[in-house]
DSSP file (Angstrom, degrees, kcal/mol; ACC not computed):
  #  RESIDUE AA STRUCTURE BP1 BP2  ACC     N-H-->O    O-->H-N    N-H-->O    O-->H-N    TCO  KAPPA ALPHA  PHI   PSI    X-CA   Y-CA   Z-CA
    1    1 A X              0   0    0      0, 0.0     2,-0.6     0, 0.0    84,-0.0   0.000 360.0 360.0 360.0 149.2    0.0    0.0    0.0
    2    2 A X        -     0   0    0      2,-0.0    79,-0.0     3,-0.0    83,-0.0  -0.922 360.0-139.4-112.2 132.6    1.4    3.6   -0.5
    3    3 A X        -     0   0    0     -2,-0.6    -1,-0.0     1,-0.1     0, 0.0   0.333  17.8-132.7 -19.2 171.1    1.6    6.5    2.0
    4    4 A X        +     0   0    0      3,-0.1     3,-0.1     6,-0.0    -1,-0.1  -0.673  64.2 133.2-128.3  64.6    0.8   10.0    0.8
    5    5 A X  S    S+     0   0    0      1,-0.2     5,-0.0     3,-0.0    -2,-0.0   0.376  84.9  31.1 -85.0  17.1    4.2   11.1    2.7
    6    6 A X  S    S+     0   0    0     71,-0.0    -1,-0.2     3,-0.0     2,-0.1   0.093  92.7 119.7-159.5  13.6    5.0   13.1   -0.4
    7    7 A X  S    S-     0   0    0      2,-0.2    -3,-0.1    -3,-0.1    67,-0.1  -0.586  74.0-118.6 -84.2 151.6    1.2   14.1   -1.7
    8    8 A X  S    S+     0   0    0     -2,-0.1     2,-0.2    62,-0.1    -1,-0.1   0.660  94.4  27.0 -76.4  -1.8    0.9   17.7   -1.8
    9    9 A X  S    S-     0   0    0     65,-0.0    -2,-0.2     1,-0.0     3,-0.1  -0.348  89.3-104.8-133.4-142.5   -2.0   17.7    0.8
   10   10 A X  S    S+     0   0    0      1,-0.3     2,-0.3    -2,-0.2    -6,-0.0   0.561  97.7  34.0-121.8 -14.5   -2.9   15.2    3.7
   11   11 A X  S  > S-     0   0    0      1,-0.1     4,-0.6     0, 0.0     3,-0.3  -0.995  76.0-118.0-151.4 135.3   -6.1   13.5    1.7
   12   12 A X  H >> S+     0   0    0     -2,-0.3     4,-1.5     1,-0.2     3,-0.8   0.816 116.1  61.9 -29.6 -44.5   -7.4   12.6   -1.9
   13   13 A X  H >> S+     0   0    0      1,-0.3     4,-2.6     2,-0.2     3,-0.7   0.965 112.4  37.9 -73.7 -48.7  -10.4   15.4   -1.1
   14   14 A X  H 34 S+     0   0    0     -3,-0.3    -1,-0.3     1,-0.2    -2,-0.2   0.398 108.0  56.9 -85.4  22.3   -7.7   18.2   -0.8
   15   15 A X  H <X S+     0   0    0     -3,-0.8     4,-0.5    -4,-0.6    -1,-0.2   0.508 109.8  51.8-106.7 -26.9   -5.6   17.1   -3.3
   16   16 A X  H XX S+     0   0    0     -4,-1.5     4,-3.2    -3,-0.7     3,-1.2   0.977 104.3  56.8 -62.0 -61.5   -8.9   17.4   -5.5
   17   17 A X  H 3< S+     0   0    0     -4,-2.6    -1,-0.2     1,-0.3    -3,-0.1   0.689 108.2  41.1 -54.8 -10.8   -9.6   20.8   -4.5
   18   18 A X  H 3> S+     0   0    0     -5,-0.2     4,-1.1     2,-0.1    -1,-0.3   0.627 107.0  63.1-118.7  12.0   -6.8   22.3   -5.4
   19   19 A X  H <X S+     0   0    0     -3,-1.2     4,-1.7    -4,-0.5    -2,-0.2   0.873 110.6  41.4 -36.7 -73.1   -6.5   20.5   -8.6
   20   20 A X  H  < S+     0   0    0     -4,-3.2    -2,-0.1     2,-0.2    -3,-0.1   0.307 111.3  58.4 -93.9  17.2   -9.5   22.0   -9.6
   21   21 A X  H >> S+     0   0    0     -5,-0.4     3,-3.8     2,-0.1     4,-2.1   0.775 105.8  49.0 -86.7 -79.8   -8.6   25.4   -8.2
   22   22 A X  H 3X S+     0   0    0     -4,-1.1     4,-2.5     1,-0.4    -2,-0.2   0.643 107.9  50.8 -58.4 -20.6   -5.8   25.6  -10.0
   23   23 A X  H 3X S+     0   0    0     -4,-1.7     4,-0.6     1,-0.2    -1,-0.4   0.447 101.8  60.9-102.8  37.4   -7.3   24.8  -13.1
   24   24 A X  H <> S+     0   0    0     -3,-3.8     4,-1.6     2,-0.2    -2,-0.2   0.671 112.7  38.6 -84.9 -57.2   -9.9   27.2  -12.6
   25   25 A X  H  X S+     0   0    0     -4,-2.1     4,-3.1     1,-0.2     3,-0.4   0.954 114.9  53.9 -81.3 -35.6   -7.0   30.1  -12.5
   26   26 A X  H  X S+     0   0    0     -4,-2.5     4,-2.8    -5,-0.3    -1,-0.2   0.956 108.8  54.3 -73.4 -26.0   -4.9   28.3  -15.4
   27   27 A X  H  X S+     0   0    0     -4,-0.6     4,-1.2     2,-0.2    -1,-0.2   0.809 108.2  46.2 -71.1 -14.4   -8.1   28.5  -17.2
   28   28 A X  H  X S+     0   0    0     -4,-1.6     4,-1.7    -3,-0.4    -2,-0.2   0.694 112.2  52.5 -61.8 -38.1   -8.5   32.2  -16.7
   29   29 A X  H  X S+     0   0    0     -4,-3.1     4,-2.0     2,-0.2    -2,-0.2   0.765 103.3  47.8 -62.9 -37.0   -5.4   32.6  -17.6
   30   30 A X  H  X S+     0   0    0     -4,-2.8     4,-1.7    -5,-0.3     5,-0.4   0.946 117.3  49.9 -79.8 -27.9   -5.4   30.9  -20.7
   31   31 A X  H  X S+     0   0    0     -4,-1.2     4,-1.4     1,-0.2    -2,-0.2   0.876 113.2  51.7 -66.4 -39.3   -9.1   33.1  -21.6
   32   32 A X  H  X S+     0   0    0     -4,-1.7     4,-0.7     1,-0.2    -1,-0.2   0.923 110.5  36.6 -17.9 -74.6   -7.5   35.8  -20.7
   33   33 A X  H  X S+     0   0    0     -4,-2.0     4,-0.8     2,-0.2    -2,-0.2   0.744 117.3  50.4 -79.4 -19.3   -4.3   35.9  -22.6
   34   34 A X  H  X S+     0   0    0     -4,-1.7     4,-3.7     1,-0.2     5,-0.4   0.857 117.6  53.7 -95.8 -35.3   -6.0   34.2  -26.5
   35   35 A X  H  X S+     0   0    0     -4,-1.4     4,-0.6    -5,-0.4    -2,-0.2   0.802 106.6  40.3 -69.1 -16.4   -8.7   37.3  -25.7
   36   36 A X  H >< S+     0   0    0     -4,-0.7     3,-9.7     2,-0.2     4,-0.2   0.688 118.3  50.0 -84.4 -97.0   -6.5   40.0  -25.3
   37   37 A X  H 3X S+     0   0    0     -4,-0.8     4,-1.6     1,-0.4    -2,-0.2   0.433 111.8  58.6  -3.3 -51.2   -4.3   38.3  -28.7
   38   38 A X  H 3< S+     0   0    0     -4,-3.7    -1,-0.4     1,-0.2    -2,-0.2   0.909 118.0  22.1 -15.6 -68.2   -7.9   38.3  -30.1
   39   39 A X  T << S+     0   0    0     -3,-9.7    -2,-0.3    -4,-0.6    -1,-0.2   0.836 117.7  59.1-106.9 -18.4   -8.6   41.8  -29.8
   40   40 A X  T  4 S-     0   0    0     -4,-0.2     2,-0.6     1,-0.2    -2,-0.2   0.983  86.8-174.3 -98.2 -64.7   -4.9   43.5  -29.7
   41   41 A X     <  +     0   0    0     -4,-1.6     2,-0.4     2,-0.0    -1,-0.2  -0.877  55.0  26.5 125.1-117.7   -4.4   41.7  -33.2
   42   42 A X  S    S-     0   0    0     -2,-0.6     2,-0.3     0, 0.0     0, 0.0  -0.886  84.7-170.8-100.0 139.4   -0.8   41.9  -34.9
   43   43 A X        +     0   0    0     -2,-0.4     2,-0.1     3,-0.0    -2,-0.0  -0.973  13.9 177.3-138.3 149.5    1.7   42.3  -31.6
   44   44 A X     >  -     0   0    0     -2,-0.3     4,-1.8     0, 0.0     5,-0.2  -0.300  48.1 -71.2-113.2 178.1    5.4   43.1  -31.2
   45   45 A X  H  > S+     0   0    0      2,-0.2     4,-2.6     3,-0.1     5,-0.4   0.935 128.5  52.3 -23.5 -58.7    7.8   43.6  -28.3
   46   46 A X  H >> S+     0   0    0      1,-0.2     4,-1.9     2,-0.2     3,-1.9   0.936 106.0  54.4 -59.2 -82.2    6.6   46.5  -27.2
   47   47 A X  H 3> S+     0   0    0      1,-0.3     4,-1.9     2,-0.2    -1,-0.2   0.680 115.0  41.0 -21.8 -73.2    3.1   45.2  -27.1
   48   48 A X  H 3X S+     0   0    0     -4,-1.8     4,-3.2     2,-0.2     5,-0.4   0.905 111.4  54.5 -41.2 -54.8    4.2   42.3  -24.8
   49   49 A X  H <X S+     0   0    0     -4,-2.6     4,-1.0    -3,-1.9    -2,-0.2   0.950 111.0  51.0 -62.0 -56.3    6.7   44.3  -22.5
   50   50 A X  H >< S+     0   0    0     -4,-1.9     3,-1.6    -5,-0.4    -1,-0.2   0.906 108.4  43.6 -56.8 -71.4    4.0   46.4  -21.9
   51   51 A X  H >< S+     0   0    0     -4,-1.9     3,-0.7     1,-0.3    -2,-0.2   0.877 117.8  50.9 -33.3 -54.5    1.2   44.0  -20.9
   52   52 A X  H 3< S+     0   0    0     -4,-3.2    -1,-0.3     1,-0.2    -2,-0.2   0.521  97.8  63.6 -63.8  -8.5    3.8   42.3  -18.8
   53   53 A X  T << S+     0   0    0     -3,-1.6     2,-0.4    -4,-1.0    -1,-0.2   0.368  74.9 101.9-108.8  22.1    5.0   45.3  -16.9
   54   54 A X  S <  S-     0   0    0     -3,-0.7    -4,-0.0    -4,-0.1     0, 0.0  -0.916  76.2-135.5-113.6 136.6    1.6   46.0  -15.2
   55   55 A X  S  > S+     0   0    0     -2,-0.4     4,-2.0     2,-0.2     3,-0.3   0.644 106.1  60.9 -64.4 -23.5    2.0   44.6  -11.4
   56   56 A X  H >> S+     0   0    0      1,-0.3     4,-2.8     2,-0.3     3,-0.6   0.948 102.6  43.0 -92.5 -75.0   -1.4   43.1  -12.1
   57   57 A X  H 3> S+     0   0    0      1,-0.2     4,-0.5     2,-0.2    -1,-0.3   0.447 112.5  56.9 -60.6  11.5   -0.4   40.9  -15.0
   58   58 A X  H 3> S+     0   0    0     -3,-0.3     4,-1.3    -2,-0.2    -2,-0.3   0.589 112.7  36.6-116.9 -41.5    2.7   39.8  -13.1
   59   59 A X  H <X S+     0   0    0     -4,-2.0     4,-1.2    -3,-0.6    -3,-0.2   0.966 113.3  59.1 -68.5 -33.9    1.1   38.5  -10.1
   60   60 A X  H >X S+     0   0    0     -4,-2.8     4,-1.2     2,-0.2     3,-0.5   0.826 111.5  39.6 -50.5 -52.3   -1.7   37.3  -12.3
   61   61 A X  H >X S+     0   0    0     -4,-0.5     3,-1.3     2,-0.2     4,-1.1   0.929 112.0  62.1 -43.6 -74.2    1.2   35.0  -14.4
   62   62 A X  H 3< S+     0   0    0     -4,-1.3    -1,-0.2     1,-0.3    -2,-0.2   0.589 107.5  43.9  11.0 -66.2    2.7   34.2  -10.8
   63   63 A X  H X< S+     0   0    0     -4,-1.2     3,-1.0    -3,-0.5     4,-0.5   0.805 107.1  53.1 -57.0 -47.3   -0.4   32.7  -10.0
   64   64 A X  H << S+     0   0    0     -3,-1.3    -2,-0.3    -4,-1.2    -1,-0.2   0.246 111.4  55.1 -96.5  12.6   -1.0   30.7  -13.3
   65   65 A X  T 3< S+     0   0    0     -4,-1.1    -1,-0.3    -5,-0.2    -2,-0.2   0.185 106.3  44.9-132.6  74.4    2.5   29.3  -12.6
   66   66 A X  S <> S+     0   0    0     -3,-1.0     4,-0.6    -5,-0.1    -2,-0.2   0.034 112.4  50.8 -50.3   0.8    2.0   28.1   -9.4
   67   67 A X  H  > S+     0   0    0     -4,-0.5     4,-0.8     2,-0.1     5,-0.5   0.083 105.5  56.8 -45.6  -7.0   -1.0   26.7  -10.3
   68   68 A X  H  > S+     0   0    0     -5,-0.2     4,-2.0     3,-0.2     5,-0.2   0.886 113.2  44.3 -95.4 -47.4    0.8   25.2  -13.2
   69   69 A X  H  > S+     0   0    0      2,-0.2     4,-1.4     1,-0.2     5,-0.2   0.881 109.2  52.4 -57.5 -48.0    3.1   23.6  -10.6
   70   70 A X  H  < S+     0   0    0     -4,-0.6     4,-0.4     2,-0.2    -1,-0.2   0.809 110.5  51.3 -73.3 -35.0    0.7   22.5   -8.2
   71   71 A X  H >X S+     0   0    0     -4,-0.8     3,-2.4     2,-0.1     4,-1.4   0.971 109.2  41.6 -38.0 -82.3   -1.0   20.8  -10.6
   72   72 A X  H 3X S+     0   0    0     -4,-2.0     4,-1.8    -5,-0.5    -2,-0.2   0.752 112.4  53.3 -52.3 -21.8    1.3   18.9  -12.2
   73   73 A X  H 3X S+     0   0    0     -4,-1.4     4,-3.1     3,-0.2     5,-0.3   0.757 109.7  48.7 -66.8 -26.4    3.0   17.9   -9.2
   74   74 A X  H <> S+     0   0    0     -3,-2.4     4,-3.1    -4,-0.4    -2,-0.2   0.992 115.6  50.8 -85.3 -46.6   -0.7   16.6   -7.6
   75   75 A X  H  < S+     0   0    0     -4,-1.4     4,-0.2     1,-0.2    -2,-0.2   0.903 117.9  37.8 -45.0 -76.8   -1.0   14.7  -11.4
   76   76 A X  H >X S+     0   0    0     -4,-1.8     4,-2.7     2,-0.2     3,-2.5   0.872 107.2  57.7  -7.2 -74.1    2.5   13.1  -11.1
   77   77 A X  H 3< S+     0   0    0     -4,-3.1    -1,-0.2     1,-0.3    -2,-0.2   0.852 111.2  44.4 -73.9 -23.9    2.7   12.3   -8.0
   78   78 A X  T 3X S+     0   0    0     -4,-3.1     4,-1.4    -5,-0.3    -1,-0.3   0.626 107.7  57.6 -93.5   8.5   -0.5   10.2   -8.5
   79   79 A X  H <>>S+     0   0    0     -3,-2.5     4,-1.3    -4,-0.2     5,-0.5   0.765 111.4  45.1 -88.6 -25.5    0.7    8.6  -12.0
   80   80 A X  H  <5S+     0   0    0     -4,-2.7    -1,-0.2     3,-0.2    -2,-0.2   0.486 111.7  50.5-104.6   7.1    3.9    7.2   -9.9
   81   81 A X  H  45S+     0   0    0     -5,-0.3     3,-0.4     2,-0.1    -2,-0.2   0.818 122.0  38.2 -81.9 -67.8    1.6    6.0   -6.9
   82   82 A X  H  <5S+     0   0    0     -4,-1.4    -2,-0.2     1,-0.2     3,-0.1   0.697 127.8  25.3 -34.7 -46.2   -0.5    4.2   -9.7
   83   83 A X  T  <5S+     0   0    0     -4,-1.3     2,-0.9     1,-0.2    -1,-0.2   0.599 110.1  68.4-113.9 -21.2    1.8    2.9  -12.2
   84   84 A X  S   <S+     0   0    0     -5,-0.5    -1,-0.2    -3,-0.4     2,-0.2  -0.845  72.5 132.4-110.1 114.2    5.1    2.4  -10.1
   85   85 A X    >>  -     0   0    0     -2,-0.9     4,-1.8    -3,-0.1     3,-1.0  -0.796  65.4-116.2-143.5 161.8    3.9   -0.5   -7.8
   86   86 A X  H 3> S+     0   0    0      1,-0.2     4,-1.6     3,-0.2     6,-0.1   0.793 114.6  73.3 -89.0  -7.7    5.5   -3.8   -6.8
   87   87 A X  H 34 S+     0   0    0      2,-0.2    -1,-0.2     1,-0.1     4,-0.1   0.799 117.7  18.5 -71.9 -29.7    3.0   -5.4   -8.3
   88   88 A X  H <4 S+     0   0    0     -3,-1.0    -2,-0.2     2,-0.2    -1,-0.1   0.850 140.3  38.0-110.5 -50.4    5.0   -4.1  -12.1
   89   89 A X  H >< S-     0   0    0     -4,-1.8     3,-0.9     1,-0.3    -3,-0.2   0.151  91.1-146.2 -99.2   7.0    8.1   -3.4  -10.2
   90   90 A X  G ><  -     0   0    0     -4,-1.6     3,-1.0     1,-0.2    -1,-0.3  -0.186  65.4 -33.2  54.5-150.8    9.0   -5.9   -7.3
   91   91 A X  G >  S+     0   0    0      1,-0.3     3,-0.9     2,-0.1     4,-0.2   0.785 135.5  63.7 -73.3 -28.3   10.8   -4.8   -3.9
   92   92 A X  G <> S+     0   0    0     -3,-0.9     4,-1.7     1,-0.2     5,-0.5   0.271  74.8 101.6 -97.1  28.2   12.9   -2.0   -5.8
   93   93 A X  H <> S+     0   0    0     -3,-1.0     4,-1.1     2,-0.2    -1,-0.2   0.868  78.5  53.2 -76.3 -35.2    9.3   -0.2   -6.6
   94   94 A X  H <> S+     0   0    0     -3,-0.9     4,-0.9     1,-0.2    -1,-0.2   0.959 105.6  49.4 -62.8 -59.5    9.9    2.3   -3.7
   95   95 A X  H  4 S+     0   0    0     -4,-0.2     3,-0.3     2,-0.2    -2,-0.2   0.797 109.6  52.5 -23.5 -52.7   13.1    3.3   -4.9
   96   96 A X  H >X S+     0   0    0     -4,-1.7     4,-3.2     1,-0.3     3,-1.2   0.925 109.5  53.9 -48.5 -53.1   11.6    3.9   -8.6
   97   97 A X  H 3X S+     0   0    0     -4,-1.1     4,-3.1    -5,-0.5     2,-0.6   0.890 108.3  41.3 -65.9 -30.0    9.2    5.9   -7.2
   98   98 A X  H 3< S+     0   0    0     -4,-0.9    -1,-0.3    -3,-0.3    -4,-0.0  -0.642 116.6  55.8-118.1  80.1   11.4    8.3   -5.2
   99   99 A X  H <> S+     0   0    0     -3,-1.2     4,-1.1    -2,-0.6    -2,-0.2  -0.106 114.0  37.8-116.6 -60.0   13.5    8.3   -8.3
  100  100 A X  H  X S+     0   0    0     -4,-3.2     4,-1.3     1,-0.2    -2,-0.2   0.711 113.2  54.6 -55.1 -40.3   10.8    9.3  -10.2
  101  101 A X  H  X S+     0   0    0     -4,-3.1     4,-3.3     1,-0.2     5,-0.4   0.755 111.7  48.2 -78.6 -28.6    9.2   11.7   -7.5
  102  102 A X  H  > S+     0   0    0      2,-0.2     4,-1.4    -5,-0.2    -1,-0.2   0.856 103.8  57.9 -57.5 -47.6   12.5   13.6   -7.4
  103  103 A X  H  <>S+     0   0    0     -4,-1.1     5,-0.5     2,-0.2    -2,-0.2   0.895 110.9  41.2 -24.3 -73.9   12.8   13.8  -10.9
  104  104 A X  H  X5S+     0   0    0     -4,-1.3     4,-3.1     3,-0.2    -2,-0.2   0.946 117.4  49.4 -61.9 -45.7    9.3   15.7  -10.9
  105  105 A X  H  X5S+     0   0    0     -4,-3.3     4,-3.0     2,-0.2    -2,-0.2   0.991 113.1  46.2 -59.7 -72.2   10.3   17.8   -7.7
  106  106 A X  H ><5S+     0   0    0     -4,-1.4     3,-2.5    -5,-0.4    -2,-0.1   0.100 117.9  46.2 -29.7-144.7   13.9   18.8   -9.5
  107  107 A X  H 3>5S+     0   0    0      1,-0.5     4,-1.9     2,-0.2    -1,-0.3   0.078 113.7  44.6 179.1 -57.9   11.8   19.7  -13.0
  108  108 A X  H 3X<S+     0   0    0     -4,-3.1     4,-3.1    -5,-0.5    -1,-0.5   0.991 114.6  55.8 -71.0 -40.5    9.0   21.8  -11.4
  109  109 A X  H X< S+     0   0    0     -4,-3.0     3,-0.9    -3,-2.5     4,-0.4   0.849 106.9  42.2  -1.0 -96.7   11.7   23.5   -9.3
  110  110 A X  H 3> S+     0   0    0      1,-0.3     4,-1.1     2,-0.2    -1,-0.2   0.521 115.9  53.9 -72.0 -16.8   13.7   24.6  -11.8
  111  111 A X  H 3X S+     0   0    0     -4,-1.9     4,-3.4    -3,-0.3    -1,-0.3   0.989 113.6  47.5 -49.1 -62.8   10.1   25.7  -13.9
  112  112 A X  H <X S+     0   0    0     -4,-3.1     4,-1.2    -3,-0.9    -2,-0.2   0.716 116.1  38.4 -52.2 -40.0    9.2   27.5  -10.9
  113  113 A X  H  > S+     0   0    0     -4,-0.4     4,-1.9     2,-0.2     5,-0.4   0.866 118.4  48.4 -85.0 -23.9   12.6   29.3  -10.5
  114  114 A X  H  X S+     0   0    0     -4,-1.1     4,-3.6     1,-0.2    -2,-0.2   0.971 110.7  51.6 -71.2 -40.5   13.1   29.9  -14.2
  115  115 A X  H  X S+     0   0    0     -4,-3.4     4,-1.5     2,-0.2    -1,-0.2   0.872 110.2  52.4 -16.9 -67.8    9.5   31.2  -14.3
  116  116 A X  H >X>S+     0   0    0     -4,-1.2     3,-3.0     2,-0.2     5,-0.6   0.994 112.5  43.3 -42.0 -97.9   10.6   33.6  -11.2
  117  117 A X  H >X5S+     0   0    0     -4,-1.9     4,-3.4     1,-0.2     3,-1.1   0.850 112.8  52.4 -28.5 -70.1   13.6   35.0  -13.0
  118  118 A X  H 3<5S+     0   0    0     -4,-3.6    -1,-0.2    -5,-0.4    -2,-0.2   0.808 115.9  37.0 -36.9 -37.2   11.8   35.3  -15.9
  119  119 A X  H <<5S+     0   0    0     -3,-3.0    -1,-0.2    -4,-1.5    -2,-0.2   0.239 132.7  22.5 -95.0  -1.3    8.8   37.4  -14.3
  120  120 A X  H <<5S+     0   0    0     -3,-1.1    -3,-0.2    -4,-0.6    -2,-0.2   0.274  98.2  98.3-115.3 -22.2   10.7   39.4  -11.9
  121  121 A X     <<       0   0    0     -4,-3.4    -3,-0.0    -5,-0.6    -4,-0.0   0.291 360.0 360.0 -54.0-168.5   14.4   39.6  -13.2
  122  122 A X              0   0    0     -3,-0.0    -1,-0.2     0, 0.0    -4,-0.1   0.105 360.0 360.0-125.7 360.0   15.7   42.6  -15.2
């Protein structure tokens, strides 16, 4: 049987809700951004640098990636409790798994920070 020592919440019911939180906001986000692209038309640098340089559209982004993260981690982390099992994998199935869950931590990290930098650097 597997823990949830490594689930982002303490139960399947909050691991839902914020599943479907977050893709509540990544879907706002994405209606957002094809509707402005929509109505703004042909866009350039400028065009971008500008949208992006309102504090408002910079947390907004912020948001939709952490949500991008928290999602995909909560997704993950239940495809390797599903599919890496001993049942497919024998004794070493635990290992695999926090091979695999490391992997995913390490990957959304470096989203997250590169994300960061991107969205706050200079």
């Amino acid at each position: 049987m597997v823990t949830q020592v490594t689930s982002f919440s303490r139960n399947g019911l909050s691991d839902f809700i914020v599943q479907r939180a977050t893709a509540y906001i990544l879907a706002a986000y994405t209606v957002f951004l094809v509707g402005y692209l929509l109505i703004q038309g042909e866009m350039v640098y400028a065009d971008w640098q500008m949208l992006f340089s309102h504090t408002w559209m910079q947390i907004f982004t912020m948001l939709a990636l952490v949500s991008t993260c928290a999602h995909a981690w909560i997704g993950m982390w239940t495809i390797g409790t599903d599919y890496i099992r001993e049942h497919y994998f024998g004794q070493s199935a635990n290992g695999y798994r926090l091979i695999y869950q490391v992997i995913c931590i390490l990957t959304l990290a470096s989203y997250l920070f590169w994300g960061v930098k991107i969205l706050w650097g200079n």
